[in-house]
C-alpha positions in Angstrom: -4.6 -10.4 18.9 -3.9 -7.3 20.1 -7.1 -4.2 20.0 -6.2 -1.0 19.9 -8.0 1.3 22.2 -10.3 4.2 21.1 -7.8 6.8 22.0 -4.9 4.9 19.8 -7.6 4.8 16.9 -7.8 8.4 17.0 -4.3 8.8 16.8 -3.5 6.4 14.6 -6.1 8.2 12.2 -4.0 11.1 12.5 -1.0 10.3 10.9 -0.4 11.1 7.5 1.0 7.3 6.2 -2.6 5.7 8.0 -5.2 4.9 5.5 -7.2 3.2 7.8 -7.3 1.5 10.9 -9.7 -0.4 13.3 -9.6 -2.4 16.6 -7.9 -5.1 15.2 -6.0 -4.0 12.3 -4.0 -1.2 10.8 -3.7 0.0 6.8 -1.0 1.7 5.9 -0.8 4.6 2.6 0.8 3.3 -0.5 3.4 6.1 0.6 3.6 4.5 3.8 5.1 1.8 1.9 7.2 3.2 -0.7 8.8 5.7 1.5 8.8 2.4 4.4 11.2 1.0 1.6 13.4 3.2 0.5 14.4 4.2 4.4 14.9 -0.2 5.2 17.1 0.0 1.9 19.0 2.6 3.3 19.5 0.6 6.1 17.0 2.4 8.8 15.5 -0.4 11.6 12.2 -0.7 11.2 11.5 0.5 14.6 13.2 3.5 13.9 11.7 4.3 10.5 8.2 4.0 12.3 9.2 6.4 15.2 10.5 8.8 12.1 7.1 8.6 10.8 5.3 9.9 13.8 3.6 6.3 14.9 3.8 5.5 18.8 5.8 2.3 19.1 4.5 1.4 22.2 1.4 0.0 19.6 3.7 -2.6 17.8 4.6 -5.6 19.2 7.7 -7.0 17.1 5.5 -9.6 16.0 3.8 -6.9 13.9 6.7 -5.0 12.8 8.5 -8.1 11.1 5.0 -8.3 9.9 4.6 -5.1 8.4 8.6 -5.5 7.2 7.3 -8.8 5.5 4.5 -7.3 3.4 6.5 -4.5 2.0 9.6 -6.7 1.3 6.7 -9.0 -0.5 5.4 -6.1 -2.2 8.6 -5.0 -3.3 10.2 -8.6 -4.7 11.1 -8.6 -8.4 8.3 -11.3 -9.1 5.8 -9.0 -7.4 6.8 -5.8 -9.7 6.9 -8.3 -12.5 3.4 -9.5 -12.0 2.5 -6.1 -11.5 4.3 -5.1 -14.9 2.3 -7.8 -16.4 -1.4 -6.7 -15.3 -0.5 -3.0 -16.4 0.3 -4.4 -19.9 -2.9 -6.2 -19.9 -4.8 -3.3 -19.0 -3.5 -1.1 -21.2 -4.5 -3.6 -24.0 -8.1 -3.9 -22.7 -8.1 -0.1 -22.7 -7.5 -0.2 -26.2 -9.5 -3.0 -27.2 -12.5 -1.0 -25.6 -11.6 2.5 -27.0 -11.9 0.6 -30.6 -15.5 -0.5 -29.5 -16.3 2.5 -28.4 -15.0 4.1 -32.0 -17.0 1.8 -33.9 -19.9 1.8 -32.1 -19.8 5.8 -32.2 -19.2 5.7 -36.2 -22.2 3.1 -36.3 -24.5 5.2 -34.7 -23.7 8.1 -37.2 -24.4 6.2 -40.3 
């Protein structure tokens, strides 16, 4: 695997759509990704949506580009955004449920 050097962190670090990065490993912004998206849908290379958002491609093998194209293309699959559509319901129920025990417990404490 591939380490990027101390001067690549920096720069790396720099760029807007980096959330994080490390020797070994680079995180992109959840804008990264959306925005990653939208420009393959409209039928951008990866390669070239990268050099469009300011990252050096001399630090991507291919390897790691069809990687990176992988992840968002996982990301963005119907069962993925129906999973996710799934846990936001959930959550939004939980919310509930634990405003209501919050109400009660509130009125309890006033009686």
């Amino acid at each position: 695997m591939k380490e990027y050097t101390p001067k690549q962190i920096k720069e790396l670090k720099a760029n807007p759509y980096t959330l994080n990065v490390t020797k070994n490993k680079l995180y992109f912004t959840a804008k990264f990704k959306e925005d990653f998206w939208i420009s393959y849908q409209a039928g951008n290379a990866p390669r070239k949506i990268l050099l469009d958002f300011g990252y050096n491609l001399e630090y991507f093998g291919q390897k790691q580009i069809d990687d990176i194209v992988q992840r968002i293309e996982d990301l963005s699959s119907p069962q993925s955004i129906e999973r996710m559509q799934n846990e936001l319901l959930y959550l939004r129920q939980e919310v509930e449920f634990l405003k209501k025990i919050i109400i009660a417990d509130n009125s309890r404490k006033r009686d």
